[in-house]
C-alpha positions, 0 to 999 in steps of 0.5 A: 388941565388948561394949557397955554402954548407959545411958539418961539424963535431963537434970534438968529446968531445964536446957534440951537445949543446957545439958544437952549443952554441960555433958556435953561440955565439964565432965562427959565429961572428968571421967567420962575420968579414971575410965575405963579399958578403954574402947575408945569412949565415945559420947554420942547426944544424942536430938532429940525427933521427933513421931510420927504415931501416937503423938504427942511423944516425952515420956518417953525419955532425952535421952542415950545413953551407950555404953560399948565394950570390946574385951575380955569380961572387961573389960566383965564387971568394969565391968558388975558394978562398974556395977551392983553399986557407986556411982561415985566420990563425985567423979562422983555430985556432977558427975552431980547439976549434969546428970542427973535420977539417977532416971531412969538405966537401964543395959543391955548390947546384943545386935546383929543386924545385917542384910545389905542388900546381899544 
């Protein structure tokens, strides 16, 4: 399985509940339509929680976006395309009523998973 992960922002007049109901019912349907071989498309929506050490969580995305693959040349098209291209003008629009765009970072995973039940 390839991932690739982006880590975005709302813009910040929206509040999380805005931000998220926009994403699910306006913006995610249309990112669909432009998707393909994609095996899985997943928003995890961050909920901010205070650290003991460290304090509020201020400076983190308010989404991660993963995008799954099934096949490596695939993913390797849609990564070059990702960071090499804009996306459709449509997408850029939709993703300014959404998302501080400055704020996108993008990267690809490496997954160590551990065996608990050794």
């Amino acid at each position: 399985m390839y991932k690739i992960l982006l880590f975005m922002k709302r813009r910040p007049d929206l509040t999380p509940e805005q931000f998220r109901d926009y994403y699910e019912t306006r913006h995610a349907p249309l990112a669909e339509r432009y998707s393909q071989g994609l095996s899985r498309y997943v928003r995890r929506y961050l909920e901010p929680q205070i650290h003991p050490e460290t304090g509020a969580f201020i400076d983190g995305p308010d989404v991660i976006t993963e995008l799954w693959f099934e096949d490596e040349a695939t993913f390797r098209g849609t990564l070059r395309y990702m960071t090499t291209s804009l996306m459709p003008e449509e997408i850029v629009a939709d993703e300014a009523n959404l998302f501080d765009r400055a704020s996108f970072r993008i990267a690809t995973v490496v997954e160590c998973e551990s065996d608990l039940k050794g």
